[in-house]
C-alpha positions in Angstrom: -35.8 -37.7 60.9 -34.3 -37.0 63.9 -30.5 -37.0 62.7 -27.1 -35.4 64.0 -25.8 -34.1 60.9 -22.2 -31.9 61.5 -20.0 -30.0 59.7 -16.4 -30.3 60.4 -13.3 -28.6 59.4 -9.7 -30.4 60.1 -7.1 -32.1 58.4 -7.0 -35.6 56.1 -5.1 -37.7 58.4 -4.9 -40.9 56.5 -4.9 -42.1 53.1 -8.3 -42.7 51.4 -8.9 -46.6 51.1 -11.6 -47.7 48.8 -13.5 -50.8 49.1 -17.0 -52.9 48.0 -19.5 -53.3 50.0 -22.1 -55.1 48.4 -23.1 -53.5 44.9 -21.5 -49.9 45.9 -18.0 -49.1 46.6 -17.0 -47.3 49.4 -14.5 -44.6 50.3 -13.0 -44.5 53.7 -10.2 -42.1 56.0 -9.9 -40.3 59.0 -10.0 -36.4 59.5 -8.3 -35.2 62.7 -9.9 -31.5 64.2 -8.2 -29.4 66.8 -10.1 -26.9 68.0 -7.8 -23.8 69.1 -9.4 -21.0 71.8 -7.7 -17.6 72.5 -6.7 -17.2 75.9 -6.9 -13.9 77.3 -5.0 -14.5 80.6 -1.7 -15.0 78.6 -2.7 -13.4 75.6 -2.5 -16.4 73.0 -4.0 -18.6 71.4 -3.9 -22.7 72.7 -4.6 -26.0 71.0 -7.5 -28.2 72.4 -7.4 -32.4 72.3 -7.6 -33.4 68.6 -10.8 -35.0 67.6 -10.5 -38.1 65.3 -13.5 -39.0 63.1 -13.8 -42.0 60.6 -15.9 -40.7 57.8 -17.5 -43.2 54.9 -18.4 -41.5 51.5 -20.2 -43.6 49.2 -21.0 -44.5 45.5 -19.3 -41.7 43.5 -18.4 -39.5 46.3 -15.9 -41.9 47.5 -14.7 -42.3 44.3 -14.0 -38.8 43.8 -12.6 -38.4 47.3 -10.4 -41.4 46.3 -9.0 -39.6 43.3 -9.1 -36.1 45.1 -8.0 -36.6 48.9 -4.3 -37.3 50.3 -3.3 -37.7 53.9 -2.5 -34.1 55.3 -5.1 -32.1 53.3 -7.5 -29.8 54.8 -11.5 -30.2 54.4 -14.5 -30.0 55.2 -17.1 -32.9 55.6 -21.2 -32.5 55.8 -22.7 -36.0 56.6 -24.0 -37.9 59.3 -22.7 -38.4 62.8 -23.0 -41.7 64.2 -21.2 -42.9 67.7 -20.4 -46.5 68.6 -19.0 -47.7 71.7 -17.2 -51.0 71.8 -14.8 -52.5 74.4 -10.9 -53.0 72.7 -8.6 -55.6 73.7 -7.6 -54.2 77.0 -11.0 -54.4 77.4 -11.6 -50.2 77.7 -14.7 -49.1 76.7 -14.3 -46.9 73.6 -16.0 -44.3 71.7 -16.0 -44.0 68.3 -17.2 -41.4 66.0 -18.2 -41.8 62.2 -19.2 -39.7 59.8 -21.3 -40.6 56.4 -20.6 -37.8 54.4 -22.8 -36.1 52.1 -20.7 -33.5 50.8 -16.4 -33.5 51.3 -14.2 -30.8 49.7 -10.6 -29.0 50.5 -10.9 -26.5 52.8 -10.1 -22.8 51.0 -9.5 -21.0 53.9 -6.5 -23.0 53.7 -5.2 -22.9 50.6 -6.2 -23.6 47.1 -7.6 -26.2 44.7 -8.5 -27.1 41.2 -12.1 -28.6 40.0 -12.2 -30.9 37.2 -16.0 -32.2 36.8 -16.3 -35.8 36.7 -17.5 -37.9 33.4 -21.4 -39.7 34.0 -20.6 -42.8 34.0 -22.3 -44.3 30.9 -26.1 -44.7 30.3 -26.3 -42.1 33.1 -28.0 -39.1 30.6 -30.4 -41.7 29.4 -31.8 -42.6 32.8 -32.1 -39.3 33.7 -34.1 -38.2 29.9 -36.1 -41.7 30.8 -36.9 -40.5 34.8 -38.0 -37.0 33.3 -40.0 -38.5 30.7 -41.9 -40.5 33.3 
């Protein structure tokens, strides 16, 4: 598969909406990155242009980002990058960037957090002893 998967690192910047989409529910929100660069010549560091991403977690990753995520946290999302390019209603030509995540979680450089496993949902154990058994 030929693929652009990312990492990034930035900041929740919205809250996390859940909807269905057909028989799997899906968890969406935005994560803003700045990058910042040290600038020798005046001895600091400086802010780049934020980067906006609109990332889609699905199934039970979006639920748990659902239950786990608020606007202003900092984390770090593994997926897959996709770009569109659509035209808005000023008629500018627009880039968008999205990211189907894989694997989401607070960033720790950043501060800290507390892990409660989730529950299988029921029947789960079964059809895993079934798939084994197979």
């Amino acid at each position: 598969m030929n693929e652009t998967m990312v990492t990034l690192s930035g900041w929740v910047g919205s809250e996390v909406t859940v909807r269905q989409a057909g028989d799997a529910e899906v968890a969406e929100f935005r994560v803003a990155a700045t990058p910042r660069r040290y600038q020798r010549q005046t001895d600091s560091w400086v802010d780049g242009d934020t980067q906006w991403f609109s990332v889609k977690a699905w199934r039970r990753l979006g639920e748990n980002c659902a239950r786990s995520l608020h606007s202003g946290d900092p984390v770090v999302v593994h997926g897959r990058l996709t770009a569109t390019t659509w035209t808005n209603s000023a008629g500018i030509g627009v880039t968008s960037f999205d990211v189907d995540a894989q694997f989401v979680g607070h960033d720790l450089s950043r501060g800290t957090s507390v892990f409660t496993k989730a529950a299988k949902p029921e029947g789960e154990s079964e059809q895993v002893a079934e798939s084994t058994a197979a």
